[in-house]
N, CA, C, O and CB atoms as a CASP TS submission, in Angstrom:
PFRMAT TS
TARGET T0000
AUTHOR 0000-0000-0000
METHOD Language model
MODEL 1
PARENT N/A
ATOM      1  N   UNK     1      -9.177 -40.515  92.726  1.00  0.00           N
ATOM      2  CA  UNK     1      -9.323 -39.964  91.396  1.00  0.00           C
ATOM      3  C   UNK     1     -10.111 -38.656  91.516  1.00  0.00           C
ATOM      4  O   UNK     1     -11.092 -38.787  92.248  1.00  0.00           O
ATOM      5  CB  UNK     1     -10.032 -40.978  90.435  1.00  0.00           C
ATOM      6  N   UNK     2      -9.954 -37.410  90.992  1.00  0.00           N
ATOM      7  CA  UNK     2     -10.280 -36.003  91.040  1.00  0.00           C
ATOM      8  C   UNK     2     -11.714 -36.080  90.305  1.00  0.00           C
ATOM      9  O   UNK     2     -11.837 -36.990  89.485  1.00  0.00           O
ATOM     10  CB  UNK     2      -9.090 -34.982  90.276  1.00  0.00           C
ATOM     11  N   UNK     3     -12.380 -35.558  90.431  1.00  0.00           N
ATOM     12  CA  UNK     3     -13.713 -35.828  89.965  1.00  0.00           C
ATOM     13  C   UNK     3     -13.846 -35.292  88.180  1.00  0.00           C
ATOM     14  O   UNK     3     -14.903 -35.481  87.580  1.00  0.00           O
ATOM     15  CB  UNK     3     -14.825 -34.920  91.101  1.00  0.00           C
ATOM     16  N   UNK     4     -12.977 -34.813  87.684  1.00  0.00           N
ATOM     17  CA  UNK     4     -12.922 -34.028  86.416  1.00  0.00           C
ATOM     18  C   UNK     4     -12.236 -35.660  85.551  1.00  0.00           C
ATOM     19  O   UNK     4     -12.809 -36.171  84.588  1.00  0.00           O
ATOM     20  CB  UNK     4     -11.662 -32.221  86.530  1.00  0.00           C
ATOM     21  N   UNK     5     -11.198 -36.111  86.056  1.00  0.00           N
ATOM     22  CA  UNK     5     -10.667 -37.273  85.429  1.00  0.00           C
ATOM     23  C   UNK     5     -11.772 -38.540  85.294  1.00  0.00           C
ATOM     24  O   UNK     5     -11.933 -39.326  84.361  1.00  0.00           O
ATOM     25  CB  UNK     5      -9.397 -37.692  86.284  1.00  0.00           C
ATOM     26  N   UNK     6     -12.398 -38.445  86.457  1.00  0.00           N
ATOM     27  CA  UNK     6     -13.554 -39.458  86.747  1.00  0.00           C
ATOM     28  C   UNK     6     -14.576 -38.943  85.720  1.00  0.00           C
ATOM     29  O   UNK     6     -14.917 -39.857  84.968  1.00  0.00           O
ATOM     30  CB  UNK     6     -14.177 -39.446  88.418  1.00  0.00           C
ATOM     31  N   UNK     7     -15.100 -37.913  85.482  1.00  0.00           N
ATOM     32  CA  UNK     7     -16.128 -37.415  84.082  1.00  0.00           C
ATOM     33  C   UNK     7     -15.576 -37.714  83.285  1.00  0.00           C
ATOM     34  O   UNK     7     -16.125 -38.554  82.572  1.00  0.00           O
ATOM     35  CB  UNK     7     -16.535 -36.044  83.698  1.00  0.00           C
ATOM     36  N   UNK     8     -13.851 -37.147  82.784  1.00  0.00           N
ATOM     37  CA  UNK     8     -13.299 -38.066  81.417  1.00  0.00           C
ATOM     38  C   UNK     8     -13.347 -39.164  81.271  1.00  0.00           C
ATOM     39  O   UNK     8     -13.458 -39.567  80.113  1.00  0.00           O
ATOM     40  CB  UNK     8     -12.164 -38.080  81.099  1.00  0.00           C
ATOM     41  N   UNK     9     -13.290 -40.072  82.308  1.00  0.00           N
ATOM     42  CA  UNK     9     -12.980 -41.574  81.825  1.00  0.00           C
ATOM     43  C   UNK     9     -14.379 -42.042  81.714  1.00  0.00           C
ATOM     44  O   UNK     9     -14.535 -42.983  80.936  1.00  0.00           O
ATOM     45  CB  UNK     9     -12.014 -42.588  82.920  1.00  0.00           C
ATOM     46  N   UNK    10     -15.376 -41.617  82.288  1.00  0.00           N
ATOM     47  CA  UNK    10     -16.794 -42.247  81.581  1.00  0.00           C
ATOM     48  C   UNK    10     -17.003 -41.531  80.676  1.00  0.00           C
ATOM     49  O   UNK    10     -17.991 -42.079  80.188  1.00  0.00           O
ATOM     50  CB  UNK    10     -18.113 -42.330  82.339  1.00  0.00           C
ATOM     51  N   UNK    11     -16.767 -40.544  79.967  1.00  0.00           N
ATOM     52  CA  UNK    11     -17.232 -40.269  78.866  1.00  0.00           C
ATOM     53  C   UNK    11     -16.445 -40.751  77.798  1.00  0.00           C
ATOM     54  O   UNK    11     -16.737 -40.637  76.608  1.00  0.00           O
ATOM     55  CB  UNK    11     -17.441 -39.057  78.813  1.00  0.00           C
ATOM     56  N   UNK    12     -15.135 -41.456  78.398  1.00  0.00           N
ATOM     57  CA  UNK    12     -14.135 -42.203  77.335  1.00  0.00           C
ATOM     58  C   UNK    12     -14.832 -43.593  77.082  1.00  0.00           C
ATOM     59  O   UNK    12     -14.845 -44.337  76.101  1.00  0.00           O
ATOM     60  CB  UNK    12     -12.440 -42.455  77.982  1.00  0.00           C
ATOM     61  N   UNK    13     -15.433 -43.668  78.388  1.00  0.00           N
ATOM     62  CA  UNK    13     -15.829 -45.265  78.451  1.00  0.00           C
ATOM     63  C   UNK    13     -17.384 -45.614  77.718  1.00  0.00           C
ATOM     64  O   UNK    13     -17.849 -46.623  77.187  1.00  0.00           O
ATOM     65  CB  UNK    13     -15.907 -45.758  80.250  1.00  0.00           C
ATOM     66  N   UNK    14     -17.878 -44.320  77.970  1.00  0.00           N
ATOM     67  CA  UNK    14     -19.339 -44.302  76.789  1.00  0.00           C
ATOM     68  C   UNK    14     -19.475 -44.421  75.948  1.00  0.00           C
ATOM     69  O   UNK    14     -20.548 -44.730  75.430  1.00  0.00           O
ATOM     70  CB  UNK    14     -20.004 -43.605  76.470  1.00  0.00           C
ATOM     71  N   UNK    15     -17.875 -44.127  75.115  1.00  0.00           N
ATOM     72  CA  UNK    15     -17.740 -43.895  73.611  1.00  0.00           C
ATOM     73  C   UNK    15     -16.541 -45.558  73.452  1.00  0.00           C
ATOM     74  O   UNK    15     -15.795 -45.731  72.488  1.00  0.00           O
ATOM     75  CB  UNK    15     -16.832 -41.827  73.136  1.00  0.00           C
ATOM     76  N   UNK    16     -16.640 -46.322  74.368  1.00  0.00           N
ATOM     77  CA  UNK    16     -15.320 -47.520  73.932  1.00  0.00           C
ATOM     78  C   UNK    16     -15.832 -47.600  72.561  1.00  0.00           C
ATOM     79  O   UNK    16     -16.894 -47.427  71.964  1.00  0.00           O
ATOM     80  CB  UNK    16     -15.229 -49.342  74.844  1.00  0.00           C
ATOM     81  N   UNK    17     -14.261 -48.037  72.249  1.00  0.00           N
ATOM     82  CA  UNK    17     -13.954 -48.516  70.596  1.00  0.00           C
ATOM     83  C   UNK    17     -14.396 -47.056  69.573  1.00  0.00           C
ATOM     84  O   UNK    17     -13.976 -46.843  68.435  1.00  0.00           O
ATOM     85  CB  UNK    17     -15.233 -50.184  70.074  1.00  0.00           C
ATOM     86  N   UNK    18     -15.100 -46.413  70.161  1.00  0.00           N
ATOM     87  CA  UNK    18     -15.080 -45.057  69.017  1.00  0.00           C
ATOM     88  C   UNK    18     -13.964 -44.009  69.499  1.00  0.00           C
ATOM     89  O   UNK    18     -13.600 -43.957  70.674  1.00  0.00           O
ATOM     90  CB  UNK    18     -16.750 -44.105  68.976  1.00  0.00           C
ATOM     91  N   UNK    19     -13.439 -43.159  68.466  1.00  0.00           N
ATOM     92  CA  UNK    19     -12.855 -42.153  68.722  1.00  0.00           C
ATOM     93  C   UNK    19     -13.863 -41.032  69.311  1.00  0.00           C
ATOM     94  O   UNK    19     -15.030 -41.097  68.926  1.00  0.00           O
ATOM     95  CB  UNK    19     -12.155 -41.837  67.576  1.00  0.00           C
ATOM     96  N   UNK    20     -13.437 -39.841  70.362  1.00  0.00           N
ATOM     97  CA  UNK    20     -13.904 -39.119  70.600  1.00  0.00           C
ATOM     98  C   UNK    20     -13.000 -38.104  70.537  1.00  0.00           C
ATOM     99  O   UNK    20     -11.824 -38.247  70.873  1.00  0.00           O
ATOM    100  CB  UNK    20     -14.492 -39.365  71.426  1.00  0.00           C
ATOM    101  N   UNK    21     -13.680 -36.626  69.943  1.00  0.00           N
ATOM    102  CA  UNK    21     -13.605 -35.743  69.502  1.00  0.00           C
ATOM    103  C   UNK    21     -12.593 -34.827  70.803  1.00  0.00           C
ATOM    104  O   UNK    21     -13.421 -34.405  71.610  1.00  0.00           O
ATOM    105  CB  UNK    21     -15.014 -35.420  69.028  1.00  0.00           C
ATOM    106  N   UNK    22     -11.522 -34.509  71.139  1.00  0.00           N
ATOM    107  CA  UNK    22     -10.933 -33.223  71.909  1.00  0.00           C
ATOM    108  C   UNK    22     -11.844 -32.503  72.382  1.00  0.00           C
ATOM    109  O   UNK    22     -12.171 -32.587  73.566  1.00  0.00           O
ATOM    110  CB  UNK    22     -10.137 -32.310  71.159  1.00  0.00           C
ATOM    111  N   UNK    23     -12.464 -31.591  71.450  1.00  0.00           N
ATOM    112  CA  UNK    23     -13.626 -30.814  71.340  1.00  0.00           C
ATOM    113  C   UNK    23     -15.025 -31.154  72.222  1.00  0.00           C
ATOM    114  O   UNK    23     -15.557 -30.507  73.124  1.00  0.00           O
ATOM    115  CB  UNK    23     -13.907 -30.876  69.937  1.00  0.00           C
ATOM    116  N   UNK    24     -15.351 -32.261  71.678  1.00  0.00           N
ATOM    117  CA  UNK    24     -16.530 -32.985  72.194  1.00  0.00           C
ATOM    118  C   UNK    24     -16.227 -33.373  73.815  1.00  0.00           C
ATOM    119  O   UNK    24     -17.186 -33.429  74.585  1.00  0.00           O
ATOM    120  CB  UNK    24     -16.796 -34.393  71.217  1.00  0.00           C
ATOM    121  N   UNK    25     -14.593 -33.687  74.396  1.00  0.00           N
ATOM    122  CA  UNK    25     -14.588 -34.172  75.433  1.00  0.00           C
ATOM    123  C   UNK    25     -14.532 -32.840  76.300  1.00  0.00           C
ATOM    124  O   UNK    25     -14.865 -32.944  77.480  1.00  0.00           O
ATOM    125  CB  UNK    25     -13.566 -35.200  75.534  1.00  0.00           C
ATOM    126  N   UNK    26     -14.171 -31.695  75.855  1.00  0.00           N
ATOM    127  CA  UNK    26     -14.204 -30.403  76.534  1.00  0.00           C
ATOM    128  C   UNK    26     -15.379 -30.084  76.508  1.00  0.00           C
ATOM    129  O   UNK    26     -15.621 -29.504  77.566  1.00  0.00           O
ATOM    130  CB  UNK    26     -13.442 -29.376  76.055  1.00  0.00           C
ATOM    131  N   UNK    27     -16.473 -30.153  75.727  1.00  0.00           N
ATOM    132  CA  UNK    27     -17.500 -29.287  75.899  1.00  0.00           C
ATOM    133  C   UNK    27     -18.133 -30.456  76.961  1.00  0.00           C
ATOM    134  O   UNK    27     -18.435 -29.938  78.037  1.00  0.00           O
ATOM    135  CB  UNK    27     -18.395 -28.735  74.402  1.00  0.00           C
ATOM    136  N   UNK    28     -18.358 -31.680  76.909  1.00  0.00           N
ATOM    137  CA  UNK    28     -19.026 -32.461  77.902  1.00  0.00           C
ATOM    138  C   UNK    28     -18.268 -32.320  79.114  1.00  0.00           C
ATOM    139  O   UNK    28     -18.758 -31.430  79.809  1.00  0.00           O
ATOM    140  CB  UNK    28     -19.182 -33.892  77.519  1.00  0.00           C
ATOM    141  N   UNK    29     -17.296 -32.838  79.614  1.00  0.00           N
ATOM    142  CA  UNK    29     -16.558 -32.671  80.703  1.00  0.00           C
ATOM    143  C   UNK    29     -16.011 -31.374  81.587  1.00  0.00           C
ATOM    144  O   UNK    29     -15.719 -31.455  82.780  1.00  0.00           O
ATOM    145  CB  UNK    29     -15.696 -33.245  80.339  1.00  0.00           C
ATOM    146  N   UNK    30     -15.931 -30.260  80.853  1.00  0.00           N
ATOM    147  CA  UNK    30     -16.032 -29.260  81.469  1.00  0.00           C
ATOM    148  C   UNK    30     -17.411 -28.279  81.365  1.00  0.00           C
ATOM    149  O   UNK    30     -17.761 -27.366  82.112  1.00  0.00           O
ATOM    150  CB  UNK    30     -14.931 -28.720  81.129  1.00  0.00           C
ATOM    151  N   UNK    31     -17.954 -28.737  80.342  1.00  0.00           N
ATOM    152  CA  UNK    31     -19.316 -27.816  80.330  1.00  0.00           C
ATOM    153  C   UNK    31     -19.524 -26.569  79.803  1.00  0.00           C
ATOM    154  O   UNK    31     -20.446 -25.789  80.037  1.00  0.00           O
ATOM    155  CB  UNK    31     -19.703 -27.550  81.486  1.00  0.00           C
ATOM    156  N   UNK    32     -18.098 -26.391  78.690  1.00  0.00           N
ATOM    157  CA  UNK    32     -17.966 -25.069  77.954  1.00  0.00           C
ATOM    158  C   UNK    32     -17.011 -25.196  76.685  1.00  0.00           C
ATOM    159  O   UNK    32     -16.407 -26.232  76.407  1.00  0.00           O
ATOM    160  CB  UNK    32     -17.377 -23.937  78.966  1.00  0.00           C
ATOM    161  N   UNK    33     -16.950 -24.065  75.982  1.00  0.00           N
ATOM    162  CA  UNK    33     -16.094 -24.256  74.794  1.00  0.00           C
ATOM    163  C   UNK    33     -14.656 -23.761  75.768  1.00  0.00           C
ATOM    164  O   UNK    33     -14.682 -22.995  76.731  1.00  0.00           O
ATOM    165  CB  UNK    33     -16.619 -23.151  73.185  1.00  0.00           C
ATOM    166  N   UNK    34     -13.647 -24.338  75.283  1.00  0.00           N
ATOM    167  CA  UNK    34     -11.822 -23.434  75.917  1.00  0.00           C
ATOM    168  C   UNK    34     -11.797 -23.265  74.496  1.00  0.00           C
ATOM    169  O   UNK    34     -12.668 -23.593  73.690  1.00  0.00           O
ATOM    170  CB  UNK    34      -9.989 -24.531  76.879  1.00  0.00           C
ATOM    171  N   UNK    35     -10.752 -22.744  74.297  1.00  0.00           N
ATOM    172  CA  UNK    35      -9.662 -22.366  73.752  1.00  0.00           C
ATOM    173  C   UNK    35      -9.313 -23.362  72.555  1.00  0.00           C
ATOM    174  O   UNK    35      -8.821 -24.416  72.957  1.00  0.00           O
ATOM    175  CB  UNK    35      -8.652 -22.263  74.798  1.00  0.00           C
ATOM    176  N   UNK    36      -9.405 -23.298  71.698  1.00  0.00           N
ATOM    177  CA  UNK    36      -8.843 -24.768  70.800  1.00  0.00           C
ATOM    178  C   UNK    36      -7.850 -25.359  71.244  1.00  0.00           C
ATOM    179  O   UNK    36      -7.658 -26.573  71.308  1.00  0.00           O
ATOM    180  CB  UNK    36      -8.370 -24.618  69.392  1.00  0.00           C
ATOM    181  N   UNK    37      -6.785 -23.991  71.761  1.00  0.00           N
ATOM    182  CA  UNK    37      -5.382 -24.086  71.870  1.00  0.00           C
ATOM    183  C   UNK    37      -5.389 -24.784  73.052  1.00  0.00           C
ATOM    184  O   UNK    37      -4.221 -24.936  73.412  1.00  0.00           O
ATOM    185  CB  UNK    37      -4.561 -22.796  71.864  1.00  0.00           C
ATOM    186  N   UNK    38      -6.285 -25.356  73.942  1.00  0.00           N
ATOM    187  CA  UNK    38      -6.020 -25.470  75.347  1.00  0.00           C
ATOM    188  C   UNK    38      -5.377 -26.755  75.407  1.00  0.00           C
ATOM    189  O   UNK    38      -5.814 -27.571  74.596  1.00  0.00           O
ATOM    190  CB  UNK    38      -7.265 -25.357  76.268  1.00  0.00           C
ATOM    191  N   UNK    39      -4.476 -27.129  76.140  1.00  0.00           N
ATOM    192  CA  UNK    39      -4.264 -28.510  76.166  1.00  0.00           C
ATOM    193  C   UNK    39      -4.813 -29.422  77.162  1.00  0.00           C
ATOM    194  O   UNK    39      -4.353 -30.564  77.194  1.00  0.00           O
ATOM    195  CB  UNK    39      -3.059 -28.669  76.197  1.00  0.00           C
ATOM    196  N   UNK    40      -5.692 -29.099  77.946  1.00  0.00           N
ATOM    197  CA  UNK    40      -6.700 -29.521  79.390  1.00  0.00           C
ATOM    198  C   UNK    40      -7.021 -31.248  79.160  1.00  0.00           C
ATOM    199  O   UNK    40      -6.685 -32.104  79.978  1.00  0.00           O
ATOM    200  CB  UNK    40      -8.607 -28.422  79.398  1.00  0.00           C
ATOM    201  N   UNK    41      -7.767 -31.534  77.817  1.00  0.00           N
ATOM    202  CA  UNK    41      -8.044 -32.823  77.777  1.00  0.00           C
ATOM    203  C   UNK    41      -6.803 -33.349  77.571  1.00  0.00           C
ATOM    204  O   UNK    41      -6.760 -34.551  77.831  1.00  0.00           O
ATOM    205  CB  UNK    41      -9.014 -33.208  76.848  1.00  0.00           C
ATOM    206  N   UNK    42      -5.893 -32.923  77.238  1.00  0.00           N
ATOM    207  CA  UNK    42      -4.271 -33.803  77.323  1.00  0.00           C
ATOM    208  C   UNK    42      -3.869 -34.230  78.524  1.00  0.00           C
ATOM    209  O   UNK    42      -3.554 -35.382  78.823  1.00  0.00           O
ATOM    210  CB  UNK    42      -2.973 -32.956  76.919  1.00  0.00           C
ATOM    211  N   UNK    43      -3.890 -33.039  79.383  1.00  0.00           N
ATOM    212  CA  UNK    43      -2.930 -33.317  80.854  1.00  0.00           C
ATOM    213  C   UNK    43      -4.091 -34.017  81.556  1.00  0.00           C
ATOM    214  O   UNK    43      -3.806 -34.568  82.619  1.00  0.00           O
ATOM    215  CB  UNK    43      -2.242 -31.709  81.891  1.00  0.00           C
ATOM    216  N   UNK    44      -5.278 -34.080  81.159  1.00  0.00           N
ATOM    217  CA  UNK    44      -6.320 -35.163  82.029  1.00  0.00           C
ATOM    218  C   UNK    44      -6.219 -36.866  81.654  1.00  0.00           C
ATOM    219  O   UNK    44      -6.458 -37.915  82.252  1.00  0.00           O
ATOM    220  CB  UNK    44      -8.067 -34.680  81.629  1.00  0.00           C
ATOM    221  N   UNK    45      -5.738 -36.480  80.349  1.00  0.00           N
ATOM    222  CA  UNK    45      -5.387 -37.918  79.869  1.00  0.00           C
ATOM    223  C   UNK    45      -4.453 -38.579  80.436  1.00  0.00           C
ATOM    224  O   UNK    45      -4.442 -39.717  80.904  1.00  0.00           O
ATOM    225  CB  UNK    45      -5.032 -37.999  78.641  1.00  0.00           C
ATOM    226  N   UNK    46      -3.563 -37.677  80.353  1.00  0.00           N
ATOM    227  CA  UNK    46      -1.869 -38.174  80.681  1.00  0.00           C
ATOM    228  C   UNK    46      -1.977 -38.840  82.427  1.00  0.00           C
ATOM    229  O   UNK    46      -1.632 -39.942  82.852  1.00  0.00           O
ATOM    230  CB  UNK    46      -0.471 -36.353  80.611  1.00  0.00           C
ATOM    231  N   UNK    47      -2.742 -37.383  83.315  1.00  0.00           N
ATOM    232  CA  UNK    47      -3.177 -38.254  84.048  1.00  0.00           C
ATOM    233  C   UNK    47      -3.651 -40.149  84.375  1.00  0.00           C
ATOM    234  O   UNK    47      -2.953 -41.074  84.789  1.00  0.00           O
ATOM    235  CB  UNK    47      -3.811 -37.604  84.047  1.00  0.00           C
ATOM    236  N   UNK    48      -4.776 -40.110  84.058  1.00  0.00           N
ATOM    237  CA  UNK    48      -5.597 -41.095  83.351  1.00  0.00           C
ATOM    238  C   UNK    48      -4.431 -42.383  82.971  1.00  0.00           C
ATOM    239  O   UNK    48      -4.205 -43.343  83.708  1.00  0.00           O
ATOM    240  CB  UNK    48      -6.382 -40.295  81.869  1.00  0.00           C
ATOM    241  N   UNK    49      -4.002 -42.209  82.094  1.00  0.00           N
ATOM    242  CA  UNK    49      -3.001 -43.078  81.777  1.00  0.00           C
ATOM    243  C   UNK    49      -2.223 -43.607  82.838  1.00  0.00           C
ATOM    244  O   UNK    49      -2.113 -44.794  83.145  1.00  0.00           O
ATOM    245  CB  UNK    49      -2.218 -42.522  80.936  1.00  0.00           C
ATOM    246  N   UNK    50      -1.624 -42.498  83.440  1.00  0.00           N
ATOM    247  CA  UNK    50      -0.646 -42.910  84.892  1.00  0.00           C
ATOM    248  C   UNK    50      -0.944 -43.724  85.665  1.00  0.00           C
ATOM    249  O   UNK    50      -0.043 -44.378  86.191  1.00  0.00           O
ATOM    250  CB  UNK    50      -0.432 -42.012  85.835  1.00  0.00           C
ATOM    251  N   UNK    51      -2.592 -44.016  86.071  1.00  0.00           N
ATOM    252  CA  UNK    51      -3.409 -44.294  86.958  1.00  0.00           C
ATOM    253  C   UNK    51      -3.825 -46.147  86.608  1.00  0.00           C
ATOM    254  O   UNK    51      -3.801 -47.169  87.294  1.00  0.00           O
ATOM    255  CB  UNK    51      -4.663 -43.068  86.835  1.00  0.00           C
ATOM    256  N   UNK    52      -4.189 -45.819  85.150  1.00  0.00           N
ATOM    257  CA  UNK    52      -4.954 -47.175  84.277  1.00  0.00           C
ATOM    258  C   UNK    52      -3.816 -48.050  83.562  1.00  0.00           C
ATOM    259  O   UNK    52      -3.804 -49.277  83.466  1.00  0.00           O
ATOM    260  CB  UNK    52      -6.124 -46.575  82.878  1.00  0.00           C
ATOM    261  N   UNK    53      -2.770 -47.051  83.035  1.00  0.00           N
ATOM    262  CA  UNK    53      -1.397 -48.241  81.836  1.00  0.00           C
ATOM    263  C   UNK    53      -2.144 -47.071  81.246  1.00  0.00           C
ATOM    264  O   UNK    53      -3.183 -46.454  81.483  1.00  0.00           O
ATOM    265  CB  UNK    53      -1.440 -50.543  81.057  1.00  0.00           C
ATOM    266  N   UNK    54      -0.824 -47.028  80.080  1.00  0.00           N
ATOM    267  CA  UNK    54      -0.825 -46.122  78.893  1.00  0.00           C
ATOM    268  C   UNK    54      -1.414 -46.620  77.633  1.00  0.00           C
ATOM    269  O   UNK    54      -1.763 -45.832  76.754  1.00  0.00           O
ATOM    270  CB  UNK    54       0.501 -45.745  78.590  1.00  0.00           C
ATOM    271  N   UNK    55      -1.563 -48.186  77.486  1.00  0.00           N
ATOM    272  CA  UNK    55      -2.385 -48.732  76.202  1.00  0.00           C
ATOM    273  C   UNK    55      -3.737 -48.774  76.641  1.00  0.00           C
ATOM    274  O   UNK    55      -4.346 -49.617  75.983  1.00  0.00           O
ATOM    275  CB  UNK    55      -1.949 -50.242  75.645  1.00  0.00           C
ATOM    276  N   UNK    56      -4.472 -48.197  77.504  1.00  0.00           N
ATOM    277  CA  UNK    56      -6.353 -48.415  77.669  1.00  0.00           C
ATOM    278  C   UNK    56      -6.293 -46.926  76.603  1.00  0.00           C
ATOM    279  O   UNK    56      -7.011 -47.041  75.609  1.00  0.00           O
ATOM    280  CB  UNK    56      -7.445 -48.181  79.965  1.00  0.00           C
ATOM    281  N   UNK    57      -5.691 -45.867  76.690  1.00  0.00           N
ATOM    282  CA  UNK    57      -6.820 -44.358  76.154  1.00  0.00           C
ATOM    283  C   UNK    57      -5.701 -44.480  74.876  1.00  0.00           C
ATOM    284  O   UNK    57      -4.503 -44.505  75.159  1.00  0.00           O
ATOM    285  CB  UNK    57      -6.904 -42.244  77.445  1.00  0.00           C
ATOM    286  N   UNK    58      -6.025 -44.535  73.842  1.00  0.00           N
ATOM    287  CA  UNK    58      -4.996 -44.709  72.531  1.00  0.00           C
ATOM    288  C   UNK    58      -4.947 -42.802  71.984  1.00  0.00           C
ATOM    289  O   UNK    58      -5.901 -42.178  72.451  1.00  0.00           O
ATOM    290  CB  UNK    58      -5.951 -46.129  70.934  1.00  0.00           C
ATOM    291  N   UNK    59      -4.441 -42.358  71.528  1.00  0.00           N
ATOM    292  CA  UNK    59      -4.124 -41.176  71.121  1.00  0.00           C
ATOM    293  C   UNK    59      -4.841 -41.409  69.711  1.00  0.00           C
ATOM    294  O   UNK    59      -4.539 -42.472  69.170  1.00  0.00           O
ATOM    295  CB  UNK    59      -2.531 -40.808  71.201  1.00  0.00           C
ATOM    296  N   UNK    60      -5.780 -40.552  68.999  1.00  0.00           N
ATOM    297  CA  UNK    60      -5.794 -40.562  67.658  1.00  0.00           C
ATOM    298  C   UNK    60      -5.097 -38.838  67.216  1.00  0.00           C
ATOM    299  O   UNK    60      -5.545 -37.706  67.402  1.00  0.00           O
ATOM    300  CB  UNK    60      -7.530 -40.951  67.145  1.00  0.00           C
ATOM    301  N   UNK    61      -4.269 -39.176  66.796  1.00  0.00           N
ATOM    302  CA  UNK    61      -3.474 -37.805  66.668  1.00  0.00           C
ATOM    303  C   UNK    61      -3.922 -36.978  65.624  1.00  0.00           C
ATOM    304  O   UNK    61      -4.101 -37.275  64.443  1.00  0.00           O
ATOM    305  CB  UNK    61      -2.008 -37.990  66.420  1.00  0.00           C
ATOM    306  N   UNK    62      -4.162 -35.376  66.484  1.00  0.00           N
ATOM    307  CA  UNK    62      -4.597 -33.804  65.536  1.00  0.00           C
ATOM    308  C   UNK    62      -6.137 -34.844  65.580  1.00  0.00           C
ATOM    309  O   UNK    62      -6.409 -34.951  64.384  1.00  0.00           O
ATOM    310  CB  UNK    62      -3.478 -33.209  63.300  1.00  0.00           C
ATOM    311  N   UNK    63      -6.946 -35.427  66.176  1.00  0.00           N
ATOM    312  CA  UNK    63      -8.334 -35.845  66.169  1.00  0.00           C
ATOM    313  C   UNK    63      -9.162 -35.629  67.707  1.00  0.00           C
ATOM    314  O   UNK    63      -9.900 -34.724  68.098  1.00  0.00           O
ATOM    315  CB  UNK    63      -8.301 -37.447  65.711  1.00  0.00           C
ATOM    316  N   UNK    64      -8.584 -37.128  68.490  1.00  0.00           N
ATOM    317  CA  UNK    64      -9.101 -36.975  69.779  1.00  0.00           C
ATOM    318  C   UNK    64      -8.677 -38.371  70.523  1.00  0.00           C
ATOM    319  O   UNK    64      -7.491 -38.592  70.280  1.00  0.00           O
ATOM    320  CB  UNK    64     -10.737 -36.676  69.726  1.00  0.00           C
ATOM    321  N   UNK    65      -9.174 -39.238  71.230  1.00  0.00           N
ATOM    322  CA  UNK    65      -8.938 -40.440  71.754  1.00  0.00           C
ATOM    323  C   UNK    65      -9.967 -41.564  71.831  1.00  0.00           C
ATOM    324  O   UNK    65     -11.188 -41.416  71.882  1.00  0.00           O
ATOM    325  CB  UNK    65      -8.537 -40.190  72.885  1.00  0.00           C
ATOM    326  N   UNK    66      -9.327 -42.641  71.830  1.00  0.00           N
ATOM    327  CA  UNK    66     -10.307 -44.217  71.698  1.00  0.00           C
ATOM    328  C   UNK    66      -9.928 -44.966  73.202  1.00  0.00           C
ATOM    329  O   UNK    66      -8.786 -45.196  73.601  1.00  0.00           O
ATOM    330  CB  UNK    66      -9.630 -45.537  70.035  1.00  0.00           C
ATOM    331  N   UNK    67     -11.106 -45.254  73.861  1.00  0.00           N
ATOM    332  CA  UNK    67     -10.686 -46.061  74.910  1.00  0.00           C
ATOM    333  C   UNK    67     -10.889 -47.378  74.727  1.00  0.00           C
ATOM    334  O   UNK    67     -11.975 -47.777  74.306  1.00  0.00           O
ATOM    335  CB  UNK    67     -11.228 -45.727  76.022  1.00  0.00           C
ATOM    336  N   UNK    68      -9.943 -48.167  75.000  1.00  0.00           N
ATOM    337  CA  UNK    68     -10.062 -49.278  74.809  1.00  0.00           C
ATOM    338  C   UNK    68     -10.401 -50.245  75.788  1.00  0.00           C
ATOM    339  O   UNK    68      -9.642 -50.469  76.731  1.00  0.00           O
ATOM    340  CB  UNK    68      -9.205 -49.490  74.325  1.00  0.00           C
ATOM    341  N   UNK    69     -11.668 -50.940  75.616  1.00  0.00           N
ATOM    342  CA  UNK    69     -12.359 -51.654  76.546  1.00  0.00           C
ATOM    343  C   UNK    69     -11.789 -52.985  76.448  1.00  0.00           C
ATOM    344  O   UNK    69     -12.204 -53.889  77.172  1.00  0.00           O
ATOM    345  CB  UNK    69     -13.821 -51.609  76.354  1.00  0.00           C
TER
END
């Protein structure tokens, strides 16, 4: 696991059962504001998913994601 996916998934896993913010997972996990437009926490997810099953990180759509513990 790449060490950037490994920061997402504990910071998915810090927040189980809450939604977390797109926003919030970019500024913690990479350590800066991107782009609104960026799609970075997507393709880390999608990752993520590939790795875990696609029902652990739930999509909350135009919001952010819920991991499910």
């Amino acid at each position: 696991m790449a060490e950037r996916e490994f920061l997402l998934l504990q910071e998915l896993m810090r927040e189980a059962g809450r939604m977390v913010r797109r926003q919030a997972l970019r500024e913690r996990v990479w350590g800066c504001r991107f782009d609104p437009g960026s799609n970075v926490v997507d393709v880390y997810v999608r990752r993520l998913r590939a790795k875990l099953g696609a029902d652990i990180i739930e999509t909350i759509r135009g919001e952010g994601y819920l991991f499910r513990a």
